[in-house]
C-alpha positions in Angstrom: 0.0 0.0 0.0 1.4 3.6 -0.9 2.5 5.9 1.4 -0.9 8.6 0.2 -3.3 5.0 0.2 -2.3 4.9 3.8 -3.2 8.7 4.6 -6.9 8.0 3.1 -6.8 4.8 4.7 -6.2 6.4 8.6 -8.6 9.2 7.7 -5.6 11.8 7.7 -6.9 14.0 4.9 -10.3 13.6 5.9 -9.3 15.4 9.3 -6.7 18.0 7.8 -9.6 19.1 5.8 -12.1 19.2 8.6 -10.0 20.7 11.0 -8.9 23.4 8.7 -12.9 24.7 7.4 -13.4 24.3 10.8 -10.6 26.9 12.0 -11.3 29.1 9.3 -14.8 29.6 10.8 -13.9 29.7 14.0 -11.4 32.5 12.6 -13.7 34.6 11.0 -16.3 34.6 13.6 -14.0 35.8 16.2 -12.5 38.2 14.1 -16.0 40.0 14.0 -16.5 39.8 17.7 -13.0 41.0 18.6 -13.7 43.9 16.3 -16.7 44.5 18.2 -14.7 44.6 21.6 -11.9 46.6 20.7 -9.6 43.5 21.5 -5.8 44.0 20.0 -4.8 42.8 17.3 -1.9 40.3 18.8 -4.8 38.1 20.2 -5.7 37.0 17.0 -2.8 36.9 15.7 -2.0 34.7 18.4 -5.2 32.2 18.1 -4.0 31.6 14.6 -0.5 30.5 15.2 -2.2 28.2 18.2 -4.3 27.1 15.8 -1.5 26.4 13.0 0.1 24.4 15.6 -3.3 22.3 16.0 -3.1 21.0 12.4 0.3 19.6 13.2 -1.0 18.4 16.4 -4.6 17.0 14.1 -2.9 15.4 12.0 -0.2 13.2 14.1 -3.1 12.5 15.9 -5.4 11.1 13.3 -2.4 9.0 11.6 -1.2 7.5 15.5 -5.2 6.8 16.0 -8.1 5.8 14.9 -11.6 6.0 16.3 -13.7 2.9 17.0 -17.1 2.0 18.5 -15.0 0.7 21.8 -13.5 4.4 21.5 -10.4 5.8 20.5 -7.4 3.3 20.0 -3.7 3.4 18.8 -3.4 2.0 15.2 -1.3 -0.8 16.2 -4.0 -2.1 18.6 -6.6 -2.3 15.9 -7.2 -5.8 13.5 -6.0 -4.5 10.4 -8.9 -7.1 9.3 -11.3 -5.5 11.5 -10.7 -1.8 11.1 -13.7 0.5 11.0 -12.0 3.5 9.1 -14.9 3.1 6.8 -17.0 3.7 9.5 -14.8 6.5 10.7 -15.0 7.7 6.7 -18.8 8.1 6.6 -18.3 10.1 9.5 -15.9 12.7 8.9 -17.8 13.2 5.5 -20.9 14.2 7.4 -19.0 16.4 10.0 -17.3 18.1 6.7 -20.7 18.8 5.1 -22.0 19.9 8.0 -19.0 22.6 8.4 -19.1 23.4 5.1 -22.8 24.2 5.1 -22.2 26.9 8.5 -19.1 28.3 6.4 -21.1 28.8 3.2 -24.2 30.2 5.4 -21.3 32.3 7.1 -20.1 33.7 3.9 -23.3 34.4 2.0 -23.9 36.3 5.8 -20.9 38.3 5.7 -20.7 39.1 2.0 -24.7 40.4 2.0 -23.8 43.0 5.2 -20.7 44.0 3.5 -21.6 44.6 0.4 -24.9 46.4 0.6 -25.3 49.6 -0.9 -24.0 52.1 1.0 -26.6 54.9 0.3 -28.7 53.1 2.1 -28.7 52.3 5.5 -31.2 51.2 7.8 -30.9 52.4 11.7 -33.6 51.3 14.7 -34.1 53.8 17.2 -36.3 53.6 20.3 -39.4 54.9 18.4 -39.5 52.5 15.8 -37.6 52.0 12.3 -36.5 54.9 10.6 -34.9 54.9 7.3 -31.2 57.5 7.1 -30.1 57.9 3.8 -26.6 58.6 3.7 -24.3 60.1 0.2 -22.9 57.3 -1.7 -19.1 56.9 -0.5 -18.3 57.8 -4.5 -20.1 60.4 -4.7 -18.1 62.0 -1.6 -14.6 63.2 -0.9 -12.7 61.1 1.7 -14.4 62.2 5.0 -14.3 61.5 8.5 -15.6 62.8 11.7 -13.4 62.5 15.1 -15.9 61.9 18.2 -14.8 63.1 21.8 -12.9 60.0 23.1 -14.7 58.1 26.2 -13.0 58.7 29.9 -12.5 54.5 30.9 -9.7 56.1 33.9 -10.8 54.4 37.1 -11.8 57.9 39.0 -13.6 59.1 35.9 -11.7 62.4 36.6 -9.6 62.8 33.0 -12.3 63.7 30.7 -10.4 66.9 29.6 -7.7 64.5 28.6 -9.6 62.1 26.7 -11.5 64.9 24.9 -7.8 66.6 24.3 -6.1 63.4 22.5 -9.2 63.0 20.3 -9.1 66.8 19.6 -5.1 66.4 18.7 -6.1 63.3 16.4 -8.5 65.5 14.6 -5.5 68.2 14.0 -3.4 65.7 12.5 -6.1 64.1 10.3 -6.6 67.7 9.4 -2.8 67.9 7.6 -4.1 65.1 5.1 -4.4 66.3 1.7 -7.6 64.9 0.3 -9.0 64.2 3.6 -12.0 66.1 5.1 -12.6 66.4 8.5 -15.6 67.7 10.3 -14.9 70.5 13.1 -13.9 69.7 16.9 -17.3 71.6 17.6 -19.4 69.9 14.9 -17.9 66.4 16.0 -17.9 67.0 19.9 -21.3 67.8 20.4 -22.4 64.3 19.7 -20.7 64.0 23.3 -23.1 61.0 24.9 -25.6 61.3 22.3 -28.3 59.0 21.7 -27.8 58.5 17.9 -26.2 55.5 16.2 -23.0 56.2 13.6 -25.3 56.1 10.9 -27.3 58.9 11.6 -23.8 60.7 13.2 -22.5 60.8 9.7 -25.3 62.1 8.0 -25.5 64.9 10.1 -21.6 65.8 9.9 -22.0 64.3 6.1 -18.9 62.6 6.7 -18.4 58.6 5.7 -16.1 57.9 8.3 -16.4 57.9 12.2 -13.1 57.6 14.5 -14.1 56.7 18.1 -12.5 55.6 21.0 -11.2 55.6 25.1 -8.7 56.6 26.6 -7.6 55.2 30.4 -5.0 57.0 32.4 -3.7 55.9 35.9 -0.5 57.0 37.1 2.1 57.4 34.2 0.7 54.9 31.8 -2.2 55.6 29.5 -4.2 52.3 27.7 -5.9 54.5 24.0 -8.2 52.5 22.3 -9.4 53.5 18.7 -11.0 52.4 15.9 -12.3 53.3 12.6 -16.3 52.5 11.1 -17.3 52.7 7.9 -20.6 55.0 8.3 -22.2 53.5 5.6 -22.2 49.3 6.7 -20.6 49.7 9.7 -17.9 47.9 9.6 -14.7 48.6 11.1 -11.9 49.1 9.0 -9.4 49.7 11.5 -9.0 49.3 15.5 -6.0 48.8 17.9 -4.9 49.2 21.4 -2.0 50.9 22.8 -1.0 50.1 26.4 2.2 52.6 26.5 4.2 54.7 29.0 2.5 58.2 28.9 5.8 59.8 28.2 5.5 58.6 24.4 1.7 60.1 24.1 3.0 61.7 21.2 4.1 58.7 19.3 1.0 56.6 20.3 -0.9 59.6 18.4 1.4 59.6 15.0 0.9 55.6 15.5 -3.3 56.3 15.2 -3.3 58.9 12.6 -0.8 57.1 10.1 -3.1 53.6 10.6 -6.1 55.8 9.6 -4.4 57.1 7.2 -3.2 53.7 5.7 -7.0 52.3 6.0 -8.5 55.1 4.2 -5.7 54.9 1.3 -6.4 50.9 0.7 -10.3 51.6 1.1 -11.1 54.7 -0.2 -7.9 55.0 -3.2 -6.3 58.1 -1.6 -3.7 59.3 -4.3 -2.1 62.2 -3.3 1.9 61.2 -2.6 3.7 61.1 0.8 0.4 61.0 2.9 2.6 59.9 6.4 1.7 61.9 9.4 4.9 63.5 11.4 4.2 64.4 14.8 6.6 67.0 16.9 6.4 66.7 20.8 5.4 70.3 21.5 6.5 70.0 24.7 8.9 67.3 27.1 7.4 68.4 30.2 4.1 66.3 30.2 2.2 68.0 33.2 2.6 71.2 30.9 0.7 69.4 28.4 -2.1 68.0 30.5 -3.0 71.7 31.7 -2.6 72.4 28.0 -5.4 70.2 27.1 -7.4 71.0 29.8 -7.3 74.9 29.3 -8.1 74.6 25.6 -11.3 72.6 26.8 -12.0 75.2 28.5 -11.5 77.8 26.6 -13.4 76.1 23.2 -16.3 76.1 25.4 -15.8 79.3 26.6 -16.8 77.7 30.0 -15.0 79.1 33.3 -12.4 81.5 31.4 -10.8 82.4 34.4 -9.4 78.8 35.0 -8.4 78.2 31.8 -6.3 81.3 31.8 -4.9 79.9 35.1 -3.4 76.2 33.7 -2.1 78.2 30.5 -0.4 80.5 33.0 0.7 77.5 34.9 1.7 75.3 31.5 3.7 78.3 30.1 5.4 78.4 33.9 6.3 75.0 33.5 7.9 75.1 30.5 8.4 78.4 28.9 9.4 77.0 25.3 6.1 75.9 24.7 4.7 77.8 22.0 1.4 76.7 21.8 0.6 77.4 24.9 1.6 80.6 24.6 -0.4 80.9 21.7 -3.6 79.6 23.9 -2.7 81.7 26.6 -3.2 84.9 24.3 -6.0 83.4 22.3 -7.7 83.2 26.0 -6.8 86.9 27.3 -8.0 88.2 24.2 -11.9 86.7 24.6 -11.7 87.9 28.5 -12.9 91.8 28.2 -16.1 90.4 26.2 -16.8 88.0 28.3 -17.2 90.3 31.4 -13.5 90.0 32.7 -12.0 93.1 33.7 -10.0 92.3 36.3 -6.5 92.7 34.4 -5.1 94.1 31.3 -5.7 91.4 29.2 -5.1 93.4 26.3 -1.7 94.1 27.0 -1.2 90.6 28.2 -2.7 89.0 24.9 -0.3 90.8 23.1 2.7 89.9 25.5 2.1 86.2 25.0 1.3 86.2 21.4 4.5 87.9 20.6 6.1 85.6 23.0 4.3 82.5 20.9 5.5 84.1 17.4 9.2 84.1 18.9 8.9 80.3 19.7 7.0 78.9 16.4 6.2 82.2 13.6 3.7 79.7 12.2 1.4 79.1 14.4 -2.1 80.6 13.6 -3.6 81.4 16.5 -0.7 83.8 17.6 -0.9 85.6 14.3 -5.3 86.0 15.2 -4.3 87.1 18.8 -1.9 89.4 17.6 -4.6 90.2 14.3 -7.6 90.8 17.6 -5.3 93.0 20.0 -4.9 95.3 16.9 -8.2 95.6 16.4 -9.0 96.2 20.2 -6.7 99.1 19.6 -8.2 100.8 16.8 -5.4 99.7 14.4 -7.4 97.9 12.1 -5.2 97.6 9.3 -2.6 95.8 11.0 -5.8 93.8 12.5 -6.9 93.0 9.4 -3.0 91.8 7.9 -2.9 89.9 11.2 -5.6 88.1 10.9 -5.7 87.6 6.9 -2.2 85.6 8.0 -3.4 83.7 10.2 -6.2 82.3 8.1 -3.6 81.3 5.2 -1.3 79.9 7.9 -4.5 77.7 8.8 -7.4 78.1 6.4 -9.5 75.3 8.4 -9.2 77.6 12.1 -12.9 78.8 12.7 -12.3 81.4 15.3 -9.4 83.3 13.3 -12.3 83.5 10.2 -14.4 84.5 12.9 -12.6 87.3 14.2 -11.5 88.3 10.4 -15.4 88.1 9.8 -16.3 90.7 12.7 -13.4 92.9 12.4 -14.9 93.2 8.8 -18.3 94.1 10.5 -16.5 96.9 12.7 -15.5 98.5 9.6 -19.1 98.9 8.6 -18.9 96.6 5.6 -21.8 94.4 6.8 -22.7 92.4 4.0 -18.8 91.9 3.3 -18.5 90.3 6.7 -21.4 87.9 5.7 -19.0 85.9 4.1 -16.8 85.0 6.7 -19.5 84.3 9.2 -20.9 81.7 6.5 -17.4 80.6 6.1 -16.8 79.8 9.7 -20.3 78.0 9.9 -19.1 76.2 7.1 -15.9 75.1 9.0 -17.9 74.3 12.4 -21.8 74.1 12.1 -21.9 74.3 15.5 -20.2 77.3 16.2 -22.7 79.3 18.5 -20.6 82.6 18.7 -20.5 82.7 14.8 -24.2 81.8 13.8 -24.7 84.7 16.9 -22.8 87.5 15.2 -24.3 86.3 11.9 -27.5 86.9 13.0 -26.7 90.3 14.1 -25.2 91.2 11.3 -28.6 90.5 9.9 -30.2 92.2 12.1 -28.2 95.0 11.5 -28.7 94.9 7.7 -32.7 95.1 8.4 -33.0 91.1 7.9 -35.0 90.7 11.0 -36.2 86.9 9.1 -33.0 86.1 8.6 -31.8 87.1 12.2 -34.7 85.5 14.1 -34.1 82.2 11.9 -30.7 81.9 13.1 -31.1 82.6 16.6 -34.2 79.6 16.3 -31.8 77.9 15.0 -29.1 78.3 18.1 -32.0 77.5 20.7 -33.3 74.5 18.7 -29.5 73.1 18.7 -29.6 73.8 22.5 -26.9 77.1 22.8 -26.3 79.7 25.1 -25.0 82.8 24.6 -25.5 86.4 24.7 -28.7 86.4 23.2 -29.8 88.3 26.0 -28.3 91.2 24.5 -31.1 91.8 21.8 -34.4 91.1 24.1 -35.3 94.6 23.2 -35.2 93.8 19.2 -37.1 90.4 20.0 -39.6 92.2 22.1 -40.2 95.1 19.7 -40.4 92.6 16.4 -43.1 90.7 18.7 -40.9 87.9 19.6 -42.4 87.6 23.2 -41.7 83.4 23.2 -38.4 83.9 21.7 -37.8 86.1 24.5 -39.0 84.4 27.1 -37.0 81.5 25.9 -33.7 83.4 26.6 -34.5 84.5 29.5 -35.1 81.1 30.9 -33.1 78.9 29.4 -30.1 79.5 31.6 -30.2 76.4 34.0 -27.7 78.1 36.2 -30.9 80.2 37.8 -33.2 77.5 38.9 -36.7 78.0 39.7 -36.2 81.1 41.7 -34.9 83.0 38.4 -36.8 86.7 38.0 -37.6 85.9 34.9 -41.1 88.2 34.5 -39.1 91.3 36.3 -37.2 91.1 33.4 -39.5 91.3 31.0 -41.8 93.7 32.2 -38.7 95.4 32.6 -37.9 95.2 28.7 -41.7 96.2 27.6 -42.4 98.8 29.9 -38.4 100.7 30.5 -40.0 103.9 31.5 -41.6 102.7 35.0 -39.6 101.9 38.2 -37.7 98.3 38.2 -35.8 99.1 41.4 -37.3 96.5 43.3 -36.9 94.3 40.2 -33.4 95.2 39.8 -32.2 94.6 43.7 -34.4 91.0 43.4 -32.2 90.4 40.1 -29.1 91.2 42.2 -29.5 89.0 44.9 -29.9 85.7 42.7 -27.4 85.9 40.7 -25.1 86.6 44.1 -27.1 83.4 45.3 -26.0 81.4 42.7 -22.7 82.6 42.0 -23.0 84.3 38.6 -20.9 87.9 37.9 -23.2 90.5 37.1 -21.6 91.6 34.3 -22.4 88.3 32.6 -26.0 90.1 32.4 -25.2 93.9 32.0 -27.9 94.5 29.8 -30.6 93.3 32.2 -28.8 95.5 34.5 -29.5 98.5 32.5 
């Protein structure tokens, strides 16, 4: 009998076969749930060398024994006259159908999910089924919307962080030539929102989402990211890294080059040298964590007076650090109109933006601090160079347009400055200060429809700012809801808010709101607001 009469005869190519459909399924169906879990990539990697190993292992096995109705025996212990390897034969036959029917079903599975048309994509949310039609992926440029990064750390305390190293993953992405990326602002507000991937992307009308965690304790940081297809939802890229948080930097270059490799093999991004370099901008890593948490702050214009207070402290820590700088003037140059006056911050914007410029002369947001402490100061020419620099030194940087847009306005060329504001909306849909002074601008052009639309449009997405400021117009154009609205939509006052003093105030200026005004007074020293927040209802 020949050597390959003997393998058929002990079954050995029967069980090589079965055993290697078998881990192929097995493969493939772990691959999708590790995908699902975030699990890194070595553990598969790993199951299929184990599993490699198992054929070897199969196949000794299968020639050294053979299995009987009394159970499983050496070959030499078996009658050569008595063997049941036909018996064994029928077997393995059916247990090789049988995989080969859950592989096929497996296939036909995956290829129908994977494949369907990516216009189309059906979401369930909790009122029922609801249809989202996304753009073809052809018909769009290469796009891709960065979501704020969940905080796994065990005290739940380094949000700021989290949000900062999905905000520096977005400024990378935003160096790719051919790539678009949706705004910080656009992309962040989707913070714990309710809405699937599918719908995410057809409101940032991007075909690509980027989401992930980040877990921090002590010096080490654990990032987790991967990268979803909007349109089938498949993930075209994830991995973990569990690094030393000294090389934060490099575990960032690490995420944005693997996205950029993904969307290159997927998508057919031509456009030469595409790798991403990344340059420490600091060595002094506590520097950089009160970076990140002061540009948090000062995005959301939320407690400005702390955020100038970790720049001040970053900049301390390492006076090199140009972007910090830069922050720290971008910061003192927003204080005066957010009811700050405790300082010069002029002066000091313009101290720390010329001390960014020394550090790094390309770095937009000096040039727009610079550009806005000109224009504070009447010299609105230089303002103007300033800030036309800036916005070719970064075209994509919303606030510098914003600034150009109302320096523009200052200069009493309204319907020029329309522009810009459109621009910056363009840039960061969300943008509440922008759509704001847009809608002034309107309002000051006569467009009350326009103006009204835009501030609807501000309390519909859920904003707050100083629409307070116009309650007189809204009042006068017969806007009492709208009104109202503003008024009470502060949840900073509570139920206690003098809401109706304040509008009776507005309607009826000429009678005596001294009793109103004292009343206003004493809440918002009850709930720890500065009055000039809301000097107009002072007046």
């Amino acid at each position: 009998m020949s050597f390959f009469e003997e393998l058929k005869r002990r079954n050995v190519i029967r069980v090589a076969i079965a055993y290697l459909i078998t881990a192929w399924l097995v493969a493939q169906v772990l691959q999708l749930l590790f995908e699902s879990f975030g699990t890194p990539e070595w553990v598969m990697k790993t199951i299929i060398v184990l599993m490699a190993f198992g054929l070897v292992f199969a196949v000794i096995f299968a020639w050294a024994y053979e299995l009987t109705p009394d159970g499983i025996k050496r070959e030499s212990e078996i009658d050569s006259t008595a063997t049941s390897s036909p018996v064994t034969a029928r077997r393995l036959d059916r247990a090789i159908i049988i995989v080969l029917v859950l592989a096929v079903g497996y296939f036909a599975w995956e290829s129908r999910f994977s494949r369907q048309d990516p216009a189309m994509v059906e979401a369930t949310s909790d009122s029922g089924n609801v249809e989202y039609q996304l753009p073809a992926q052809l018909d769009l440029d290469p796009s891709i919307a960065v979501l704020p990064f969940a905080d796994m750390s065990p005290d739940k305390d380094q949000e700021y962080f989290s949000d900062g190293i999905a905000e520096e993953l977005l400024n990378l992405l935003v160096r790719v030539d051919g790539l678009t990326v949706a705004s910080r602002t656009s992309s962040f507000s989707y913070k714990n929102t309710p809405l699937n991937i599918a719908e995410i992307a057809e409101e940032l009308q991007v075909n690509h989402i980027l989401e992930g965690s980040v877990r921090k304790a002590d010096n080490r940081v654990r990032i987790t990211a991967q990268l979803i297809d909007a349109a089938t939802d498949r993930h075209l890229w994830s991995d973990t890294y569990d690094r030393e948080l000294e090389d934060i930097f490099g575990i960032q270059g690490d995420i944005a080059n693997a996205i950029v490799l993904a969307l290159r093999s997927e998508l057919g991004i031509e456009t030469g040298e595409q790798a991403v370099k990344v340059d420490a901008a600091t060595e002094n890593l506590d520097a950089y964590q009160l970076f990140l948490e002061a540009r948090g702050l000062f995005i959301a214009r939320a407690e400005l007076p702390r955020a100038v207070g970790l720049f001040e402290r970053a900049v301390e820590l390492d006076p090199g650090y140009a972007r910090a700088w830069a922050g720290l003037a971008a910061t003192y140059s927003v204080m005066r109109s957010w009811g700050h006056y405790e300082r010069d911050y002029i002066d000091l914007s313009r101290a720390a933006a010329e001390r960014a410029m020394e550090l790094d002369p390309e770095l937009s947001t000096a040039w727009a601090a610079i550009g806005q402490y000109a224009v504070n100061e009447g010299d609105m020419l230089s303002g103007l160079d300033h800030l036309d620099k800036a916005i070719e030194l970064d075209p994509n940087d919303a606030t510098s347009v914003l600034w150009r847009a109302i320096a523009t306005s200052m200069l009493g060329f309204h319907q020029e400055s329309i522009a810009y504001y459109r621009r910056c909306l363009e840039l960061d849909p969300a943008y509440e200060n922008c759509r704001r002074h847009l809608a002034l601008t309107y309002f000051i052009l006569g467009d009350n429809e326009q103006g009204l639309s835009l501030f609807r449009q501000g309390l519909e997405l859920g904003f707050r700012s100083a629409e307070h400021q116009l309650l007189p117009r809204f009042i006068t154009l017969g806007e009492d809801l709208l009104a109202a609205k503003v008024v009470w939509r502060d949840d900073r006052f509570g139920s206690t808010f003098p809401g109706k003093e304040i509008l009776d105030a507005i309607r009826h200026p000429e009678r005596d709101h001294s009793r109103g005004l004292r009343k206003f007074l004493a809440h918002l020293e009850q709930v720890g607001i500065a009055p000039s927040e809301w000097s107009m209802y002072l007046v």
